[in-house]
VOVEX-439040 format. One line per field, with one value per residue: residue number from 0; chain; x, y, z of N, C-alpha, C in turn. Coordinates in nm, 3 decimals, always signed. Example, Ala and Ser with C-alpha at 12.3 -4.5 7.8 and 13.67 -1.06 7.14 Angstrom:
// residues 2
num <- [0 1]
cadena <- [A A]
n_c1 <- [+1.319 +1.285]
n_c2 <- [-0.569 -0.225]
n_c3 <- [+0.780 +0.708]
ca_c1 <- [+1.230 +1.367]
ca_c2 <- [-0.450 -0.106]
ca_c3 <- [+0.780 +0.714]
c_c1 <- [+1.320 +1.290]
c_c2 <- [-0.330 +0.003]
c_c3 <- [+0.780 +0.787]
***
This chain:
// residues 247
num <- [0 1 2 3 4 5 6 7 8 9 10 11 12 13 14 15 16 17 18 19 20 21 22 23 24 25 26 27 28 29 30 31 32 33 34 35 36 37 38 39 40 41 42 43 44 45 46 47 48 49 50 51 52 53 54 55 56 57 58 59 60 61 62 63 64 65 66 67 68 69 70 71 72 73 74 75 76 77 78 79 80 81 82 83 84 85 86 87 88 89 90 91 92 93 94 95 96 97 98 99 100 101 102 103 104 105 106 107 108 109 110 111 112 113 114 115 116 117 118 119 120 121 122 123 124 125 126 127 128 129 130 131 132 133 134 135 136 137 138 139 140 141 142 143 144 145 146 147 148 149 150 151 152 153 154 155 156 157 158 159 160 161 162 163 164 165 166 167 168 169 170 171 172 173 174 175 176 177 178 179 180 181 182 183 184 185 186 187 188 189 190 191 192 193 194 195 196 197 198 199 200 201 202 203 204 205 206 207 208 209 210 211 212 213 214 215 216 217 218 219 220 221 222 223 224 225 226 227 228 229 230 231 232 233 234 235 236 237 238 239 240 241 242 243 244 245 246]
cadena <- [A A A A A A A A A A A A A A A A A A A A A A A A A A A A A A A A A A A A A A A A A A A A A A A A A A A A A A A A A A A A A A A A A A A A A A A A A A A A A A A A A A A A A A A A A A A A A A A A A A A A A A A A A A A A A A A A A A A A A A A A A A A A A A A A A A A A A A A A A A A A A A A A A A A A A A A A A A A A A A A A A A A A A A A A A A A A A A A A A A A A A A A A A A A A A A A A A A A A A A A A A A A A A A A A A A A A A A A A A A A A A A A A A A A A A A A A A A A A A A A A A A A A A A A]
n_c1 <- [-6.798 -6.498 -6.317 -6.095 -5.758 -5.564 -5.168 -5.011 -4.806 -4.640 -4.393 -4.129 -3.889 -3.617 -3.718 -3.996 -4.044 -3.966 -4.158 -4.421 -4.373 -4.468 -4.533 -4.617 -4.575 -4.425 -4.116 -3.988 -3.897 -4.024 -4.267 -4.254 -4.207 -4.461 -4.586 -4.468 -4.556 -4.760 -4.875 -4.702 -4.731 -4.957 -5.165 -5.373 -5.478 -5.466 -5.304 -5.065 -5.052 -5.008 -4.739 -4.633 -4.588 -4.490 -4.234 -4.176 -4.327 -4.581 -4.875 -5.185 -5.468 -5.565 -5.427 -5.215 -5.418 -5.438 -5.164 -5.134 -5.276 -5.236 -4.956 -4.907 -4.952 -4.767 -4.492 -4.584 -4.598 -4.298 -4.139 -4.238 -4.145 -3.849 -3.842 -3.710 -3.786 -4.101 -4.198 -4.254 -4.448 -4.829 -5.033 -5.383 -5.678 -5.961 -6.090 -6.363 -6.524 -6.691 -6.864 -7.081 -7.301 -7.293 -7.140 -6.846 -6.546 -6.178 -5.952 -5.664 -5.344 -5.037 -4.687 -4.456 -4.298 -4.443 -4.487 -4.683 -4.879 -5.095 -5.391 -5.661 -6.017 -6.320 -6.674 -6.810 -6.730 -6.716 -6.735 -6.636 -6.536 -6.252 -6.154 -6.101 -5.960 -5.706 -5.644 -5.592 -5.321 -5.178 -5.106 -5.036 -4.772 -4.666 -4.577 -4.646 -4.752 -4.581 -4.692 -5.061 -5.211 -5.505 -5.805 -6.065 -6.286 -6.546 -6.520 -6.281 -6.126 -6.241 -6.173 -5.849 -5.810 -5.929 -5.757 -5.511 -5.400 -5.222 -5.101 -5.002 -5.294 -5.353 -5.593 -5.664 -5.707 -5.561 -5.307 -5.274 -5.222 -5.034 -5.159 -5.359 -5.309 -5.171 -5.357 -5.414 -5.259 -5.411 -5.660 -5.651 -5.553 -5.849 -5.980 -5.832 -5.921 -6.225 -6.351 -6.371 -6.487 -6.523 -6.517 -6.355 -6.216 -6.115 -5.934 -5.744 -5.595 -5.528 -5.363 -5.120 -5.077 -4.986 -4.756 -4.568 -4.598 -4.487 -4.236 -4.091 -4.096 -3.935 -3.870 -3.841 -3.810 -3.652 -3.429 -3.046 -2.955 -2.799 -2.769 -3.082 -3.034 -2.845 -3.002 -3.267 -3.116 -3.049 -3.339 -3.391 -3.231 -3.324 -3.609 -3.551 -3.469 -3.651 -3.842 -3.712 -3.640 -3.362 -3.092]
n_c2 <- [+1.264 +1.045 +0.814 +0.643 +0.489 +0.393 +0.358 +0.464 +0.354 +0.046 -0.113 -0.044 -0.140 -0.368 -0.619 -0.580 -0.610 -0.883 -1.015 -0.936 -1.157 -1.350 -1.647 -1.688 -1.912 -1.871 -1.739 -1.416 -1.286 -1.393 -1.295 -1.003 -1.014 -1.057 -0.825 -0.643 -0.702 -0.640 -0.399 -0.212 -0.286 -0.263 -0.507 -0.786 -0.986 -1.259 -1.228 -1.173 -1.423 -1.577 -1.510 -1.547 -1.851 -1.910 -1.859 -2.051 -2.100 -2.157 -2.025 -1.969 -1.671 -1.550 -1.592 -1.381 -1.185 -1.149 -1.138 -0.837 -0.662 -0.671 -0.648 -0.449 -0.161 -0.196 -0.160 +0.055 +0.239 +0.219 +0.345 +0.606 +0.699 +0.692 +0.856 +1.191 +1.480 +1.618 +1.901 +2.247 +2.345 +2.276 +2.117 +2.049 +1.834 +1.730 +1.365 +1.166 +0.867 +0.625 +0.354 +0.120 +0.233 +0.488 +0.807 +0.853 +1.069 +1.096 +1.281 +1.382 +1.514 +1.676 +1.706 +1.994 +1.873 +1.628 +1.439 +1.206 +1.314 +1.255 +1.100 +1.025 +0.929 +1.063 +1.140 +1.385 +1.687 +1.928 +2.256 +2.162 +1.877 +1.970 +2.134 +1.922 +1.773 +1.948 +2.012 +1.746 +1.712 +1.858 +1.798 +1.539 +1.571 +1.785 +2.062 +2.379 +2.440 +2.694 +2.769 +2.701 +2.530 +2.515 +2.364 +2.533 +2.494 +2.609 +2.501 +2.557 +2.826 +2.907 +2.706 +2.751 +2.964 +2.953 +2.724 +2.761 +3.019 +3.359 +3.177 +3.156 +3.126 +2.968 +3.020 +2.792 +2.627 +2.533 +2.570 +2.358 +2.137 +1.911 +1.795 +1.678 +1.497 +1.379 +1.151 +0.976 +0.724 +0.607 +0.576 +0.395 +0.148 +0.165 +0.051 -0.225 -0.327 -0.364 -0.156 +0.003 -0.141 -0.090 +0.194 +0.161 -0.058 +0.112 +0.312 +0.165 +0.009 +0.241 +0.365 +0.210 +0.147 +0.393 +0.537 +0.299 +0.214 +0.467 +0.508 +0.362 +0.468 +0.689 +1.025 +0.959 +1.074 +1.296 +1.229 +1.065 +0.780 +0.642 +0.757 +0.714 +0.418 +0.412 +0.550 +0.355 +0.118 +0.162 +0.241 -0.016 -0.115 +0.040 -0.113 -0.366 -0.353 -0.279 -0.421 -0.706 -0.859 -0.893 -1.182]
n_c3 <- [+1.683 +1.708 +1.582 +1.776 +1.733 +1.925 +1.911 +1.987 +2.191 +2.125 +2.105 +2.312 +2.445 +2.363 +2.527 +2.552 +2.277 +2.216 +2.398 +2.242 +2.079 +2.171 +2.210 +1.917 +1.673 +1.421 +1.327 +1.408 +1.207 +0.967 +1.018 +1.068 +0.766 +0.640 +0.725 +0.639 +0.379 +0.302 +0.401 +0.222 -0.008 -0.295 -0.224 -0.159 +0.137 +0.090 -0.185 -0.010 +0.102 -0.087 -0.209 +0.049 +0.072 -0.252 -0.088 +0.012 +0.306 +0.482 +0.522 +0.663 +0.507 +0.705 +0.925 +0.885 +0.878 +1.137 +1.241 +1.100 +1.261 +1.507 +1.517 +1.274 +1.396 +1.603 +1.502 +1.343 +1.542 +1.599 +1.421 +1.399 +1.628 +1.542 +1.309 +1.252 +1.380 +1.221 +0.971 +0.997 +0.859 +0.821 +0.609 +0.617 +0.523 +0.409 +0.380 +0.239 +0.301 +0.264 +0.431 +0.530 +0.461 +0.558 +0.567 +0.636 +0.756 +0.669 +0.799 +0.725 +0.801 +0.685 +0.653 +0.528 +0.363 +0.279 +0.466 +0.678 +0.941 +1.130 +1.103 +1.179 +1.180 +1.154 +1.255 +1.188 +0.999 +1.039 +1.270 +1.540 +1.495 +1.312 +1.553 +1.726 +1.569 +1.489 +1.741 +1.869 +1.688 +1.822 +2.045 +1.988 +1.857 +1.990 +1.975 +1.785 +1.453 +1.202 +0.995 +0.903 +0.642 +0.455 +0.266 +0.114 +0.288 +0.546 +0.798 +0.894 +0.948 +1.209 +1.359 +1.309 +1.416 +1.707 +1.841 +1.716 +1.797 +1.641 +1.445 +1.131 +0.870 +0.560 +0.313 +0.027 -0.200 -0.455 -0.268 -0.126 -0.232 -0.162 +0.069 -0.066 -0.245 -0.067 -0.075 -0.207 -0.227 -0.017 -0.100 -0.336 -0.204 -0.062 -0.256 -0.335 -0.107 -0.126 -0.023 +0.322 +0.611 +0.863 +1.053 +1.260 +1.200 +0.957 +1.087 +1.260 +1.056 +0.887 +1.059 +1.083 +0.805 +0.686 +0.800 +0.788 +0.515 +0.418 +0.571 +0.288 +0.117 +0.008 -0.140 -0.413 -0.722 -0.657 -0.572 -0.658 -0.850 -0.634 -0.412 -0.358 -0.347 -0.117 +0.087 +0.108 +0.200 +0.434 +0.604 +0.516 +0.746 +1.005 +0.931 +1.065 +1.312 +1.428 +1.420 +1.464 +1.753 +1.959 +1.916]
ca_c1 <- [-6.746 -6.384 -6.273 -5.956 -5.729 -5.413 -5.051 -4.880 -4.681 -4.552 -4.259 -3.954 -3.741 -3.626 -3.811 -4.054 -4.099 -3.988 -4.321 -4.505 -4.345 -4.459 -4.664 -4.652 -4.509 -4.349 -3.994 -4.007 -3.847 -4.133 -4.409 -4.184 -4.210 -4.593 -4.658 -4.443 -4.581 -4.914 -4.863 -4.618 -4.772 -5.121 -5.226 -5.487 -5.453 -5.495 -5.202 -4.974 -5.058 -4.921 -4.659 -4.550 -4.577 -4.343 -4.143 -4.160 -4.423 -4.746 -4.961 -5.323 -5.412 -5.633 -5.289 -5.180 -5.482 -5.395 -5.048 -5.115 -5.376 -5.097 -4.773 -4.832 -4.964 -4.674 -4.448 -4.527 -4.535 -4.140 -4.094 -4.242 -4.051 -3.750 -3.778 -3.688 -3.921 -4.176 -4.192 -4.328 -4.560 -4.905 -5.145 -5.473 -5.757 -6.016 -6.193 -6.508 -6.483 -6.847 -6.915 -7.186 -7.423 -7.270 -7.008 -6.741 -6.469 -6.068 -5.871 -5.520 -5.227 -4.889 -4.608 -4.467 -4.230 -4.515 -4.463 -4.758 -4.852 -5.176 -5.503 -5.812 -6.147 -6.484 -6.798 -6.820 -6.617 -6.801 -6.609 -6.599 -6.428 -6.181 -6.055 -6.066 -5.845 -5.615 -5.616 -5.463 -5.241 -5.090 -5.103 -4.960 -4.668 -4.556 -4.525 -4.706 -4.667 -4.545 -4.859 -5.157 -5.231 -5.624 -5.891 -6.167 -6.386 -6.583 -6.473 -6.146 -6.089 -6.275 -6.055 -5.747 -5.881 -5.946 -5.679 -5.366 -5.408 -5.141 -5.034 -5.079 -5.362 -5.372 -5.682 -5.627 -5.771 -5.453 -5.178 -5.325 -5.203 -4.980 -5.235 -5.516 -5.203 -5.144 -5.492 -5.403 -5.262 -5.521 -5.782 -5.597 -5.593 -5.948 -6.026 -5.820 -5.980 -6.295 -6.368 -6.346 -6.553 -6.609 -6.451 -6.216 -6.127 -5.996 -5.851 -5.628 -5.539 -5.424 -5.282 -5.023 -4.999 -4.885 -4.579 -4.482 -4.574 -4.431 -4.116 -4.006 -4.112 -3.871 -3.896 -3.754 -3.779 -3.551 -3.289 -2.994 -3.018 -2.683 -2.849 -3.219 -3.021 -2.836 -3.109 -3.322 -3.082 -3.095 -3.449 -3.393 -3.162 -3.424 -3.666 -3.501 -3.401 -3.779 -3.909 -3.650 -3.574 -3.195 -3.060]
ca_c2 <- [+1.137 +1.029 +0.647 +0.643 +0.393 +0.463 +0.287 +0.498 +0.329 +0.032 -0.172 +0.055 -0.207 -0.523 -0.722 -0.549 -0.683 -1.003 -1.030 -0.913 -1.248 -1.503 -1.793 -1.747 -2.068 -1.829 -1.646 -1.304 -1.243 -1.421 -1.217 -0.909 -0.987 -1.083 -0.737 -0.547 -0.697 -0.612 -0.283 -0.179 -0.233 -0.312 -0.641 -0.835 -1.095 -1.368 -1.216 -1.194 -1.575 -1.678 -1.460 -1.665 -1.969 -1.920 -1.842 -2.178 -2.064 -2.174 -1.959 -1.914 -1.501 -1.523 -1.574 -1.305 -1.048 -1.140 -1.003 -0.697 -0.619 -0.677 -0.630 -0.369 -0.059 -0.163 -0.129 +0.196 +0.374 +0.225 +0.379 +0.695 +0.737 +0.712 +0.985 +1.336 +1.585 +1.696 +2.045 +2.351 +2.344 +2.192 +2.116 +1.983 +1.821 +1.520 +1.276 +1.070 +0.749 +0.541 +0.227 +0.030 +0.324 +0.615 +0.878 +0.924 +1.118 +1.101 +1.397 +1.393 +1.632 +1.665 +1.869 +2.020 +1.731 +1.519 +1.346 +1.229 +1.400 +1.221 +1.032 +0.997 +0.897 +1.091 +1.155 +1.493 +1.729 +2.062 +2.252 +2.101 +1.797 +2.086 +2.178 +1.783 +1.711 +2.014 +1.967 +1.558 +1.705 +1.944 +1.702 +1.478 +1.631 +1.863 +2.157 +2.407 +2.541 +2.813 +2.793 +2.577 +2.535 +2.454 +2.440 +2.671 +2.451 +2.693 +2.498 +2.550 +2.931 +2.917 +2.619 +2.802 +3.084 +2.914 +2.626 +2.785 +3.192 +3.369 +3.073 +3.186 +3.001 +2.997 +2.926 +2.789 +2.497 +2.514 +2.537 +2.238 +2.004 +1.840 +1.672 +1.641 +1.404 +1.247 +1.075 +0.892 +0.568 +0.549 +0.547 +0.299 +0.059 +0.103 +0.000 -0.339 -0.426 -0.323 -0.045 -0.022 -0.224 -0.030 +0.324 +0.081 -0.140 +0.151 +0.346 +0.052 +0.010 +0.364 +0.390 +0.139 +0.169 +0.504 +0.505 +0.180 +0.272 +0.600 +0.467 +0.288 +0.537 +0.872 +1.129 +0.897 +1.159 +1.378 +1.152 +1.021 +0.632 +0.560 +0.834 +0.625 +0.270 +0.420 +0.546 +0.251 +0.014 +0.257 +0.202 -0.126 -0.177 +0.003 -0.158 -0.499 -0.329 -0.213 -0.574 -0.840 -0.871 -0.909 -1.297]
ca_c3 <- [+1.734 +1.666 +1.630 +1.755 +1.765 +2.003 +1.887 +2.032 +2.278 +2.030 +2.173 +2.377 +2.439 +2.315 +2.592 +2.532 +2.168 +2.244 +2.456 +2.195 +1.949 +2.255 +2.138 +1.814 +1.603 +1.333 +1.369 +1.368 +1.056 +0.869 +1.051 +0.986 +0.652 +0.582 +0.793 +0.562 +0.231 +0.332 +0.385 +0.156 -0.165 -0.289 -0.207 -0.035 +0.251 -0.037 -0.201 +0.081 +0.169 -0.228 -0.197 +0.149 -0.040 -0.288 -0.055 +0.129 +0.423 +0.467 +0.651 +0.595 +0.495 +0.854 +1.032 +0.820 +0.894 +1.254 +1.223 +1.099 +1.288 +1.608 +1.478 +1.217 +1.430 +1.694 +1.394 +1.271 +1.624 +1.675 +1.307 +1.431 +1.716 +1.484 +1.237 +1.239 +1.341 +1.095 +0.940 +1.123 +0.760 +0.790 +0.541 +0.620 +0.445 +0.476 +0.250 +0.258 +0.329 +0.241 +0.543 +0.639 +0.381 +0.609 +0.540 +0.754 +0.701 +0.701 +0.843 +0.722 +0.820 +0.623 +0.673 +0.363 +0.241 +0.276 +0.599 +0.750 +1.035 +1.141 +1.023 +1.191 +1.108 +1.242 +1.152 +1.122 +0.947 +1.117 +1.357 +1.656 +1.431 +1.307 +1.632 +1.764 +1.481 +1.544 +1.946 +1.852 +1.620 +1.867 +2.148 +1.993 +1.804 +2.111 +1.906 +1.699 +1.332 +1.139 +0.897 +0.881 +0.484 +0.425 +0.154 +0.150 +0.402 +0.643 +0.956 +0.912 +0.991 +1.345 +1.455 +1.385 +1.578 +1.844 +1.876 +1.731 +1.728 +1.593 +1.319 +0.982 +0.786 +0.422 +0.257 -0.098 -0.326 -0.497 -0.206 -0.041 -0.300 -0.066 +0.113 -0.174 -0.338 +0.029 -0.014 -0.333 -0.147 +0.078 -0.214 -0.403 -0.091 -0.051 -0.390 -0.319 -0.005 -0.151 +0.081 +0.436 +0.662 +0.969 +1.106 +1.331 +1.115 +0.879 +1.133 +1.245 +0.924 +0.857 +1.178 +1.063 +0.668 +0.688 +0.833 +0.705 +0.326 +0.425 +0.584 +0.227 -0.056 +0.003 -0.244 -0.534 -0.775 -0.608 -0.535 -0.739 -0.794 -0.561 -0.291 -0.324 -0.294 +0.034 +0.178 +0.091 +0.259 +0.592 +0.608 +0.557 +0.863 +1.059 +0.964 +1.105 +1.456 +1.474 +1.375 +1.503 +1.882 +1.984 +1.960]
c_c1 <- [-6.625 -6.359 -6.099 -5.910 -5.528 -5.293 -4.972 -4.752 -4.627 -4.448 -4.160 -3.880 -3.745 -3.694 -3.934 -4.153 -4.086 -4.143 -4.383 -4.519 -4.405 -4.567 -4.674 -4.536 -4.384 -4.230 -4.060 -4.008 -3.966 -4.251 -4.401 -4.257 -4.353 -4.658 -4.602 -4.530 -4.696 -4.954 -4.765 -4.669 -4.909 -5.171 -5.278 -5.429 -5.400 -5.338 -5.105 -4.944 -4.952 -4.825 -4.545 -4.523 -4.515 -4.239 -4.104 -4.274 -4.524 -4.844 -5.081 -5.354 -5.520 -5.535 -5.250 -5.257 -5.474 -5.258 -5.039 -5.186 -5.292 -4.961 -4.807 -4.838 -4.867 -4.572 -4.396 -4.540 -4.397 -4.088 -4.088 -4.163 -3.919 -3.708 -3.796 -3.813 -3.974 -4.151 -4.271 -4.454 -4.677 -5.028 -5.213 -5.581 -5.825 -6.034 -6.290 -6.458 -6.626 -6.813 -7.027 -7.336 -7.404 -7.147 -6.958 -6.611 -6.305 -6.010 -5.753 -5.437 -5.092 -4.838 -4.481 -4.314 -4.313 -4.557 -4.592 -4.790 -4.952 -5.322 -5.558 -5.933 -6.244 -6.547 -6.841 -6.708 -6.724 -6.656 -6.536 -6.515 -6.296 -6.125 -6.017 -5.954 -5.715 -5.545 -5.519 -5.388 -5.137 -5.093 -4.992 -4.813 -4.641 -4.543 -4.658 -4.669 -4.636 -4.623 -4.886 -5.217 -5.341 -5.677 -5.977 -6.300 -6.392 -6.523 -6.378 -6.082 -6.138 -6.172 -5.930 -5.726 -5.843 -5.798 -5.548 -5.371 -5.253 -5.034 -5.097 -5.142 -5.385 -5.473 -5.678 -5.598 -5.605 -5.333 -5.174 -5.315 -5.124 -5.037 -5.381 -5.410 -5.182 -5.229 -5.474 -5.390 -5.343 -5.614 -5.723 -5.625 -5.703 -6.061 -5.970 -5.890 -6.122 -6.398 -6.329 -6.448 -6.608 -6.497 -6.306 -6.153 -6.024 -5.896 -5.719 -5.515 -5.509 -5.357 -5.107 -4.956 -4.936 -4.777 -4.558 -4.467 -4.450 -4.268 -4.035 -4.038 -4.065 -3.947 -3.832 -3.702 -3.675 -3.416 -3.211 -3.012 -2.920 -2.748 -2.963 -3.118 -2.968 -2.870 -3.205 -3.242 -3.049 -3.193 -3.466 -3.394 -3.264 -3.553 -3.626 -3.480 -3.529 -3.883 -3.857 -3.563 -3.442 -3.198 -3.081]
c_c2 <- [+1.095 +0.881 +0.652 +0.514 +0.436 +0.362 +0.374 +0.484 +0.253 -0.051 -0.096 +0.026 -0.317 -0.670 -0.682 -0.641 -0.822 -1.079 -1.049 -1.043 -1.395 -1.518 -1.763 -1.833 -2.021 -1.768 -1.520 -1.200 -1.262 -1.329 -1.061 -0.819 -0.969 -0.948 -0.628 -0.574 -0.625 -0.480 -0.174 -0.172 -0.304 -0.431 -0.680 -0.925 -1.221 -1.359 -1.213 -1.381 -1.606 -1.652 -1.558 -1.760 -1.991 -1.930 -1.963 -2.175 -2.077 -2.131 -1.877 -1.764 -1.485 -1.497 -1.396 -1.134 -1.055 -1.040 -0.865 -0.617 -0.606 -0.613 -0.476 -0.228 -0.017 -0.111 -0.019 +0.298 +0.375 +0.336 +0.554 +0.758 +0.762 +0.808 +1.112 +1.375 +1.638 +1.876 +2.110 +2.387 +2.277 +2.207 +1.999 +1.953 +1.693 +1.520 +1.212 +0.939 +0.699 +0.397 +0.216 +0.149 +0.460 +0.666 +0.887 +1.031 +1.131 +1.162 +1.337 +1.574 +1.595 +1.746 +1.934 +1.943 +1.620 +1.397 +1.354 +1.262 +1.268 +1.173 +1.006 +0.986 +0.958 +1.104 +1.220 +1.558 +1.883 +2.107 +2.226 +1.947 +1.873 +2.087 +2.011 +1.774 +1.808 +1.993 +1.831 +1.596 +1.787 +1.874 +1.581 +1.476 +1.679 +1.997 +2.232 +2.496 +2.654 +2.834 +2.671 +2.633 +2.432 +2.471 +2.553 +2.609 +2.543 +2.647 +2.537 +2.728 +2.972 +2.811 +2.652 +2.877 +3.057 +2.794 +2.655 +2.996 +3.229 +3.290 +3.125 +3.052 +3.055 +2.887 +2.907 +2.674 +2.470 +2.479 +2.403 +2.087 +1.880 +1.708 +1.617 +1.494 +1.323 +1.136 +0.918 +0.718 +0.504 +0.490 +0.384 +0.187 +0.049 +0.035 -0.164 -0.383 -0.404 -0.254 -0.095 -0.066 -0.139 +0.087 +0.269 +0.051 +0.019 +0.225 +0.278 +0.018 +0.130 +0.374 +0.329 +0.152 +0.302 +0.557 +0.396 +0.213 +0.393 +0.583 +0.389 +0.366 +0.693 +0.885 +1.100 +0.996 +1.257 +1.376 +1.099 +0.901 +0.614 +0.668 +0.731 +0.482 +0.323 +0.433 +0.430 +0.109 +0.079 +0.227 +0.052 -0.194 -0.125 -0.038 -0.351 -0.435 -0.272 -0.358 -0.701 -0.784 -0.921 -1.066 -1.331]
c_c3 <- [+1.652 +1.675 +1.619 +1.768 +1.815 +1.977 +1.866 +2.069 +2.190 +2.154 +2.200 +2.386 +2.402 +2.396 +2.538 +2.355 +2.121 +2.305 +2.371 +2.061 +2.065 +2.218 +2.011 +1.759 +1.494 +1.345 +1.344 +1.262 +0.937 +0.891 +1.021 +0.847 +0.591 +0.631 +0.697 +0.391 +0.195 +0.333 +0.306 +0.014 -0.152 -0.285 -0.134 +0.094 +0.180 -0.071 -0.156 +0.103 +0.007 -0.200 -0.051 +0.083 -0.160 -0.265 +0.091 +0.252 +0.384 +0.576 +0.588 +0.604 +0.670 +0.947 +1.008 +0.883 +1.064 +1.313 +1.245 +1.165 +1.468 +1.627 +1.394 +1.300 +1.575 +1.628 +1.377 +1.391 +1.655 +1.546 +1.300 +1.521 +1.663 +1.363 +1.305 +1.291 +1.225 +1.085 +1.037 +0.980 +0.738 +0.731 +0.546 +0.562 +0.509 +0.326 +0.325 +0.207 +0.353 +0.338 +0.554 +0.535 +0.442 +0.588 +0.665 +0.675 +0.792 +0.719 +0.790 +0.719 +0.757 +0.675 +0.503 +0.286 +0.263 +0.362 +0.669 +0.864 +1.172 +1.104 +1.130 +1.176 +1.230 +1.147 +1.108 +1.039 +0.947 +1.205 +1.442 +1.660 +1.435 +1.405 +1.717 +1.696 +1.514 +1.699 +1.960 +1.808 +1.703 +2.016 +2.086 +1.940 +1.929 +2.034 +1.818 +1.575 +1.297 +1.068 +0.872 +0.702 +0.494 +0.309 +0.228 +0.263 +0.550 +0.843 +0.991 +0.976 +1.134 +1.427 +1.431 +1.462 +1.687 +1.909 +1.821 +1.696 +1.731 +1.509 +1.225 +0.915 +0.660 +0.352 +0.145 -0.163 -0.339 -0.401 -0.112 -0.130 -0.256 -0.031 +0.032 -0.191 -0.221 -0.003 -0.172 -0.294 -0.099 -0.031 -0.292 -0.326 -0.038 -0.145 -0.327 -0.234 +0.005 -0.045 +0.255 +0.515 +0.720 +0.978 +1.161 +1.298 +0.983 +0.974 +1.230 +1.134 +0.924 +0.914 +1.164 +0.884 +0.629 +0.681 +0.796 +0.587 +0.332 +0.403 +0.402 +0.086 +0.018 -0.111 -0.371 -0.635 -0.747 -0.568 -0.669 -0.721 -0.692 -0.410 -0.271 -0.286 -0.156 +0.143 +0.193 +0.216 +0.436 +0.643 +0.635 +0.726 +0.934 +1.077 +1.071 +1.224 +1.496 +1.498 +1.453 +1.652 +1.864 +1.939 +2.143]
***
């Protein structure tokens, strides 16, 4: 069993996300902002609300978990739609994820600069998960890789079999550090919000912090600082043409 949560479609055109700003009291810019803080770095609902409030706005963190729970997973499919294609390199992995006294577990896919690919939450992690998770990932990309990079988990060599034959798969603890190191954020963020509630509730939430986090932390290390500020203020602009309807 898979809990998906589809934000795909996302706003296409600027009516479109105008719609999506009717009835609420706040500009867009402010809701924007309380949707980026939220997901951008580690902080609670609580913290977002002070954070408004310094900044002149008073809006209780309920408004707030409304938002993002709206706005951010329209967000990060316009954000998606706007980068690059990913690599033809993917390395896959899960984690365990403790709810309600039951494991679930988080599939993630990278491609090998780190770009997330996809996140979903089920319950197994057998094979018939395995090729679920593969089957979305090649559904929904359009495309399939040049090599799938796994650990040594037994499901994993029947579902490339079966769902991408002739892709090289490399099984190997070590080359799969990619996406061991994707999972770091997530963990971190479920420490603040002291774990995840329900399956839904996180896969909403991933669905959206992903690509947003994603979208604003390049590969710092790799960049010069006058390269990171140019790119940084790129990002910026789209994030504002992803966020704020025309005049």
């Amino acid at each position: 069993m898979a809990c998906r949560y589809d934000a795909a479609m996302g706003p296409k055109t600027d009516a479109a996300l105008t719609a999506l700003y009717k009835r609420h009291r706040f500009p867009a810019e402010v809701i924007a902002h309380g949707v980026w803080l939220y997901h951008r770095f580690n902080v609670s609902l609580r913290d977002v609300q002070e954070l408004m409030a310094a900044r002149g706005v008073a809006v209780t963190y309920e408004t707030i978990g409304q938002w993002c729970r709206k706005f951010g997973p329209a967000f990060a499919a316009a954000l998606r739609r706007r980068r690059p294609q990913p690599g033809d390199k993917w390395h896959v992995d899960e984690m365990q994820l403790k709810m309600n006294s039951r494991r679930w577990w988080l599939w993630r896919a990278v491609d090998q600069e780190g770009v997330v690919l996809d996140i979903p939450v089920q319950e197994r992690r057998n094979q018939a998960a395995a090729e679920a998770f593969v089957r979305r990932l090649v559904d929904g990309l359009g495309y399939r890789p040049r090599v799938l990079v796994t650990d040594k988990l037994a499901s994993y060599p029947p579902a490339a079999r079966r769902m991408l034959p002739g892709v090289e798969h490399r099984r190997h603890k070590g080359l799969n550090n990619r996406a061991e190191n994707s999972h770091q954020p997530t963990r971190k963020r479920e420490r603040v919000l002291q774990r995840f509630k329900s399956p839904a509730q996180a896969q909403q939430f991933l669905s959206a912090f992903g690509p947003i986090r994603e979208h604003f932390c390049p590969r710092r290390h790799l960049l010069s600082a006058s390269t990171y500020g140019q790119l940084l203020t790129h990002r910026f602009d789209t994030w504002r043409q992803v966020t704020a309807p025309a005049a």
